[in-house]
C-alpha positions as CSV (number, residue, x, y, z in Angstrom):
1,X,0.0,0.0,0.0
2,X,1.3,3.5,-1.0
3,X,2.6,6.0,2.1
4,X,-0.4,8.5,0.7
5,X,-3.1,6.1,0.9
6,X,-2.0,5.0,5.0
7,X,-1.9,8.4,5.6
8,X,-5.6,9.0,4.6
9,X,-6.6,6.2,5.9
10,X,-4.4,7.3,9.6
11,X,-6.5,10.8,8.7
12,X,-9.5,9.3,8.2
13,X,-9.1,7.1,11.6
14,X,-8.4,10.0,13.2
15,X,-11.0,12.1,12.1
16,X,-13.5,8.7,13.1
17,X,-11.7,9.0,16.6
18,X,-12.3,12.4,17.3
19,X,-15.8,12.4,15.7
20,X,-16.7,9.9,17.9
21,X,-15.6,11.9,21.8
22,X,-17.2,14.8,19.9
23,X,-20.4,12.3,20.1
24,X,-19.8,10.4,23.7
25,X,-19.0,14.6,24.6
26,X,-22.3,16.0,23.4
27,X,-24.0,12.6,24.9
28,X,-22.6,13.8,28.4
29,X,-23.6,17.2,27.6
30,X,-27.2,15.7,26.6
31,X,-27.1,13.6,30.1
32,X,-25.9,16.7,32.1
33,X,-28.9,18.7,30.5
34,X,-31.5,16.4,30.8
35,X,-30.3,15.9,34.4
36,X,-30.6,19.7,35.1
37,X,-34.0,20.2,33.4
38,X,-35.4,17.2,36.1
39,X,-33.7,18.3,39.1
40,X,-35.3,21.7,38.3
41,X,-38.5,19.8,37.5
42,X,-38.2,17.9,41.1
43,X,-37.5,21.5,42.7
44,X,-40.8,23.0,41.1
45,X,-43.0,20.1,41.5
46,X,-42.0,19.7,45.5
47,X,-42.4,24.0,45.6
48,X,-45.6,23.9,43.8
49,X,-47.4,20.6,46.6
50,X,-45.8,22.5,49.6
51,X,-47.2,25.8,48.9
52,X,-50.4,24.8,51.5
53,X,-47.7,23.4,54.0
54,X,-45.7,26.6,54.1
55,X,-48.4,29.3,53.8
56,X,-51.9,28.4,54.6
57,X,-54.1,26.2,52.9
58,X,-55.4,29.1,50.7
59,X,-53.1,28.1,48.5
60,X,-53.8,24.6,48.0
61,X,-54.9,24.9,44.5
62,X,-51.5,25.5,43.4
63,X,-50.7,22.1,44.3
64,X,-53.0,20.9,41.3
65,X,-49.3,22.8,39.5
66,X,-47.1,20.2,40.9
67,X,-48.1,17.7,37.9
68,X,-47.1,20.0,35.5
69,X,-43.4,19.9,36.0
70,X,-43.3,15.8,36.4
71,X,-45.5,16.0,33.0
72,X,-42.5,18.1,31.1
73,X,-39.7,16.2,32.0
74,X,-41.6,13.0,31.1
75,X,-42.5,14.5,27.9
76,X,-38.8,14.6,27.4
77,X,-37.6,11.6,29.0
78,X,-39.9,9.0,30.6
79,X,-37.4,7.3,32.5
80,X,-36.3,10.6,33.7
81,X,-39.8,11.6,34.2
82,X,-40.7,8.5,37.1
83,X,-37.2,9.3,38.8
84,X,-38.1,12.9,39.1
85,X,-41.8,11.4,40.1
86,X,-40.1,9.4,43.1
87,X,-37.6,12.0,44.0
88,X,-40.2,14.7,44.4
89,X,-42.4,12.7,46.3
90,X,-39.6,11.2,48.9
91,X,-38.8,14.9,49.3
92,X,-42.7,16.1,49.6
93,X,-42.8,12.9,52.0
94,X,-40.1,13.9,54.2
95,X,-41.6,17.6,54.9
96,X,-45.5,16.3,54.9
97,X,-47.0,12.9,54.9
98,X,-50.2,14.4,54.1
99,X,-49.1,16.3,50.5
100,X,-46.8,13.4,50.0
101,X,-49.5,10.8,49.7
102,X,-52.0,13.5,47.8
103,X,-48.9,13.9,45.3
104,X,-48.0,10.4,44.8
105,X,-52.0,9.3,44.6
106,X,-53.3,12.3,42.3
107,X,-51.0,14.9,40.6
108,X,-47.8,12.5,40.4
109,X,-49.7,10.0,38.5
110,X,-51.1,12.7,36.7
111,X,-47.8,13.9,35.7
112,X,-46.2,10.7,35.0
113,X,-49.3,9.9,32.5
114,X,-49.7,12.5,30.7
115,X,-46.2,13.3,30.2
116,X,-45.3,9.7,29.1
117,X,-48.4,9.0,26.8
118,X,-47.6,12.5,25.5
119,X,-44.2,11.0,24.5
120,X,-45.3,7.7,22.7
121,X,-49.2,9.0,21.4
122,X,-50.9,11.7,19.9
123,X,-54.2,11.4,19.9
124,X,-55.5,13.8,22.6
125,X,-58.6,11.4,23.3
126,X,-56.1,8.2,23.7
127,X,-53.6,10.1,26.0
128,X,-56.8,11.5,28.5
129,X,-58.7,8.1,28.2
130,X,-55.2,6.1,29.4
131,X,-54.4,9.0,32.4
132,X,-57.7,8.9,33.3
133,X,-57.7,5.4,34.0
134,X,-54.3,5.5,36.2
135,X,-55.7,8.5,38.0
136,X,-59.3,6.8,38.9
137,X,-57.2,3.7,40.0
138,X,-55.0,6.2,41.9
139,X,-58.2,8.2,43.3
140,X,-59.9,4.8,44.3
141,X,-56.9,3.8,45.8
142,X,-57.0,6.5,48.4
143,X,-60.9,7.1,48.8
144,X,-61.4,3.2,49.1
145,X,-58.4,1.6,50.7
146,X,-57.1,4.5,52.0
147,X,-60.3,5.9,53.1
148,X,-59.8,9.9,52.4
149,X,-62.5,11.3,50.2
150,X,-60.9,11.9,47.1
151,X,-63.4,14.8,46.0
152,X,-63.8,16.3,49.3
153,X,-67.1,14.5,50.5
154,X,-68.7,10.9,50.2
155,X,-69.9,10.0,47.0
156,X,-73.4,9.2,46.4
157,X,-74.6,6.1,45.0
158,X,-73.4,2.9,45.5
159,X,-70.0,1.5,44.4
160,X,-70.3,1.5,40.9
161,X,-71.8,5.1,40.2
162,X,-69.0,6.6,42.6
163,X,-66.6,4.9,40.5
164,X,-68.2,6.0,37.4
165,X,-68.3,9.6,38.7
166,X,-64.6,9.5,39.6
167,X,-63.9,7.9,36.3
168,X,-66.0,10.8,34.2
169,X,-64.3,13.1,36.6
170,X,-60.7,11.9,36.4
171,X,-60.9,12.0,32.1
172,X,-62.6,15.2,32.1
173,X,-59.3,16.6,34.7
174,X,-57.0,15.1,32.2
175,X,-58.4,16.6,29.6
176,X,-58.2,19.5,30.9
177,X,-54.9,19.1,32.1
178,X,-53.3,18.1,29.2
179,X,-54.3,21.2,26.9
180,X,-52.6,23.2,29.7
181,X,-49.5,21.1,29.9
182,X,-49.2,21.2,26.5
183,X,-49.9,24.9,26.4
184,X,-47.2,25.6,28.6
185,X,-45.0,22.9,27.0
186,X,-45.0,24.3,23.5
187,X,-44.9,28.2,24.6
188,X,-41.0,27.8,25.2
């Protein structure tokens, strides 16, 4: 083989080399940034269920906020998206057991649904329909295991039309929700 034609291919394998630590770099650089965005996310998402905690429970509709931070980073990442989920709620947790168990039985899974569905669908219809069914498992979780009223009183009716009303309610929330999220999402 002539000297010219090693020396291109010695240029060549060079250039692959440093092509490729420009790539495992900018990888990094991607992990560092998504990690950065979800520890933000965490930061926002325990602010927004403690706001009751710290002020007075004026404020507690702000904690219906706290999903909208898990639902962006799992819009990103969904892997990142349930570590930011259990993160935040250890932390919420740790300061109230109260908001802790509201966040990881209603806006958490809200979050995580949405966010994650968002990802992999996008039908509108087919992303509310599947969150809706998390969150009326979630919300029957706590109002008949648990025994807190999800809604804020007893239900009327008998098992099935309370879970039918929860059901109705919890699609008509992610509904909601998710034009918001994605609202916000899209406005950057």
């Amino acid at each position: 083989m002539p000297i010219s034609k090693k020396i291109f291919f010695s240029l060549s394998d060079f250039a692959h080399m440093i092509y490729r630590k420009h790539i495992k770099r900018r990888d990094t650089l991607k992990n560092s940034k998504f990690l950065a965005i979800g520890g933000l996310c965490v930061c926002l998402a325990v602010l927004f269920q403690i706001i009751p905690v710290i002020f007075s429970e004026l404020f507690v509709l702000t904690t219906m906020l706290s999903a909208l931070p898990i639902y962006i980073i799992s819009r990103i990442n969904p892997k990142l998206g349930i570590v930011a989920l259990i993160g935040a709620g250890i932390i919420i947790m740790s300061i109230s057991t109260h908001k802790g168990l509201f966040f990881l039985c209603t806006n958490g899974p809200v979050g995580i649904s949405l966010g994650t569905a968002d990802y992999y669908f996008n039908k509108k219809a087919l992303i509310s329909l599947l969150s809706g069914v998390i969150l009326t498992l979630t919300l029957s979780f706590m109002n008949y295991i648990i025994g807190i009223p999800v809604l804020g009183t007893s239900l009327p009716g008998n098992f099935i039309i309370q879970l039918t009303i929860i059901f109705l309610f919890s699609i008509l929330y992610c509904f909601t929700y998710l034009h918001l999220a994605r609202y916000i999402y899209n406005s950057q």
